[in-house]
Phi, psi and omega in degrees: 000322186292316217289338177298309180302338155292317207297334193282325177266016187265175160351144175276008163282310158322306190301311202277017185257085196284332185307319208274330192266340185265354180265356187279328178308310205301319162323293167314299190302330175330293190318302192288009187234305215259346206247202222204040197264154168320163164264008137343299206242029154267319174299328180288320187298338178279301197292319148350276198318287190328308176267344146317292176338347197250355200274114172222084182264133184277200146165195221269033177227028171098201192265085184273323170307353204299330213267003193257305186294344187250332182279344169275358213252266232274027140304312164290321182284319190306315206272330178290313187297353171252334155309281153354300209263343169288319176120160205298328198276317179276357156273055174211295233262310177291301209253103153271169193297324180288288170331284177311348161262322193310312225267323184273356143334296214290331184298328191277328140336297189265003186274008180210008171271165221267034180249150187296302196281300180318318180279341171290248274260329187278314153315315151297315212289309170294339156315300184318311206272348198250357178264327239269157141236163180097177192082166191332158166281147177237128156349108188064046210273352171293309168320304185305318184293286189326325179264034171255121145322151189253120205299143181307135180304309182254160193296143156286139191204134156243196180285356207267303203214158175262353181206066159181167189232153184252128165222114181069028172067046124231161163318060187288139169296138173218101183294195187267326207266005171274344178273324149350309164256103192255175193299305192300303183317290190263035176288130158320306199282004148298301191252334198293315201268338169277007165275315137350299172287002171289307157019285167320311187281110218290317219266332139260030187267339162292319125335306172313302201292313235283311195285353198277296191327317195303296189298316166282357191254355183278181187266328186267136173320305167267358141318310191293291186314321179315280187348291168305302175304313166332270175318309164319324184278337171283347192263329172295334166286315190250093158300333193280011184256328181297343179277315179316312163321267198311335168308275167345310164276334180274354163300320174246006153277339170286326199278301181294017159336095193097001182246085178329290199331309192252353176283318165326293176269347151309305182300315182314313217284324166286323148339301165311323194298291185309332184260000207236291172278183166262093217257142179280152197310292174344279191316323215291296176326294177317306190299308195285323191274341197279294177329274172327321163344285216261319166295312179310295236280335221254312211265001204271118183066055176234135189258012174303091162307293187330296171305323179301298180283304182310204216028327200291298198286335186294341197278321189297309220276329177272040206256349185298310190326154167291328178268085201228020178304320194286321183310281166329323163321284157352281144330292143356281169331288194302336181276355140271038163324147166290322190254144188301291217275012163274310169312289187306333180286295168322315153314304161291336187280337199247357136304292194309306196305307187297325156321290188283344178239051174315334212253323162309321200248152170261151177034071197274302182303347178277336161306282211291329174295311185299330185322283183306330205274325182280147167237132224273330178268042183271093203288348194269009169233051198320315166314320182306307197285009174279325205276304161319342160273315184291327167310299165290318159301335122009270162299308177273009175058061166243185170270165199258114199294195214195130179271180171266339187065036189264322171310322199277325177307301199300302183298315184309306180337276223306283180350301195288330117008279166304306185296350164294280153336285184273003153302295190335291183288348186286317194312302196274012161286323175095047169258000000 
């Protein structure tokens, strides 16, 4: 456990020894099998597994934590099934009621995020816990099962191994009973729309949006789609689920402050939201004034373009609501962006929004001509195109924004500052 704990807290050369944390898991778990520990240190050992589930370190092969999340998946099913098999008394004492909705959170969480392999092994491990018996109860736990796939009748086999798979020229371990659930049991447009309907439980839907957020927000054409078609289609049968849904993603755009991994596609996922339901005049305000919030807070002295532009149309759309002064503000700001393609991305995203919500805004056309006619990724002039925003906040009556002069306060320090430190060292050279 410590040494796992150096390694997480360690150097970014460290971090990246993804090779080094699944064998200290596959260790830990060994330790935990074969040896005789208290129940302390059965509980740590669980809470250890558990924030592995959390590693999701790149480097120029990808999502190499991936492989720290599945030896920990199926690290956690070895040790609960040893437990189980130990009696009623010491998995009471080991497993709380509290660990144990954590872990099936966290299972569920990866049952819908977007690597193929990672979503098999997570769908057993959550089968194991929600089928297994004794130790707590888990909250709805009949529900939970009826939205599991039913493991395949015949063994999955390929040509390679009968009990591994080649991923990226290494070796994953695959038990027979992980093959019970193949890739068709766990294809998105398969497992996404009965998972979905968790939705509903107050007590995982937080888990559910967070691994849901991933997949839509993602890069392969058909995940996105799986995904997307999925959410949509549940929220348009249970409308009365759309404030909730969108509360639920500004729940984990606050908590995620700063976490590209999940805000990036957290922005796409609300975008989809925006364009596909409906939100009521209340809701819709409320949804808008926090969401600009929370977006100034997420995009502010961040040089990420990606996030910068996913951000830009959830931002746009939200001038339909009536209460939509902040937006605008907001907006305003990102169209003089220090980078050429935030300006032109921001410009084009609050044309298309004045276009389609025209009945929102006063003197929408006269907006929508500066828009179209100036051009925001013209680097040789900032001032013009400052003068050309301040015309539109103008027209659309917010204020115009100001600089503070803080940036310029902060560099003069620093000069002076400098020009101090080398009088200092020239003096005591003896020049």
């Amino acid at each position: 456990k410590q040494w796992y704990q150096r390694r997480v807290r360690g150097s970014k050369a460290e971090v990246s020894l993804a090779e080094c944390r699944v064998a200290c898991v596959e260790a830990l778990t060994h330790l935990f099998l074969v040896g005789q520990p208290n129940c302390e240190t059965r509980q740590e050992v669980y809470q250890v597994l558990l924030r592995c589930m959390e590693d999701y370190t790149t480097d120029s092969r990808g999502d190499i934590g991936s492989y720290v999340r599945e030896a920990a998946m199926r690290a956690l099913k070895q040790i609960n099934k040893h437990i189980i098999d130990l009696g009623h008394p010491i998995i009471n004492l080991t497993l709380t009621a509290e660990l144990k909705l954590a872990l099936v959170r966290g299972f569920l969480q990866q049952c819908l995020e977007k690597i193929d392999r990672t979503r098999q092994v997570a769908v057993y491990a959550l089968h194991h816990f929600v089928s297994a018996e004794g130790g707590p109860e888990l909250p709805e736990r009949e529900w939970l099962r009826e939205c599991l796939p039913v493991p395949a009748q015949s063994v999955y086999s390929t040509q390679i191994d009968a009990n591994c798979e080649v991923i990226d020229g290494s070796l994953a371990e695959q038990t027979e009973e992980e093959r019970l659930f193949d890739y068709q049991t766990c294809a998105p447009p398969v497992l996404f729309p009965p998972l979905i309907q968790l939705l509903a439980s107050p007590t995982y839907r937080h888990a559910v949006m967070r691994g849901l957020l991933v997949s839509v927000g993602g890069l392969t054409e058909s995940l996105v789609k799986a995904s997307s078609t999925a959410l949509i289609d549940y929220l348009t049968e249970h409308e009365e689920m759309v404030e909730e849904a969108c509360t639920c993603l500004l729940d984990i755009l606050e908590r995620d402050c700063k976490n590209d991994r999940v805000t990036v596609p957290l922005f796409k996922t609300l975008e989809l939201l925006l364009n596909n339901v409906i939100l009521e005049e209340k809701q819709g305000n409320s949804f808008a004034a926090r969401f600009t919030a929370l977006t100034k807070k997420e995009v502010h002295g961040s040089g990420n373009v990606a996030k910068l532009l996913a951000a830009l149309n959830p931002l746009s759309s939200c001038v339909q609501f009536p209460e939509n002064r902040p937006v605008l503000s907001q907006t305003m700001l990102l169209l003089c962006h220090r980078y050429p393609r935030v300006r032109k991305g921001m410009a084009d995203s609050l044309y298309t929004a004045l276009i389609t919500f025209d009945d929102a805004i006063g003197r929408c056309e006269e907006v929508v001509a500066i828009l179209e006619s100036t051009v925001w990724e013209d680097p040789s002039d900032i001032e013009v195109l400052r003068a050309k925003r301040n015309e539109i906040c103008t027209l659309l009556g917010v204020p115009v924004p100001k600089k503070t002069g803080k940036k310029v306060e902060r560099v003069q320090q620093t000069t002076s500052e400098q020009f101090d430190s080398y009088s200092d060292l020239v003096g005591r050279a003896g020049y």
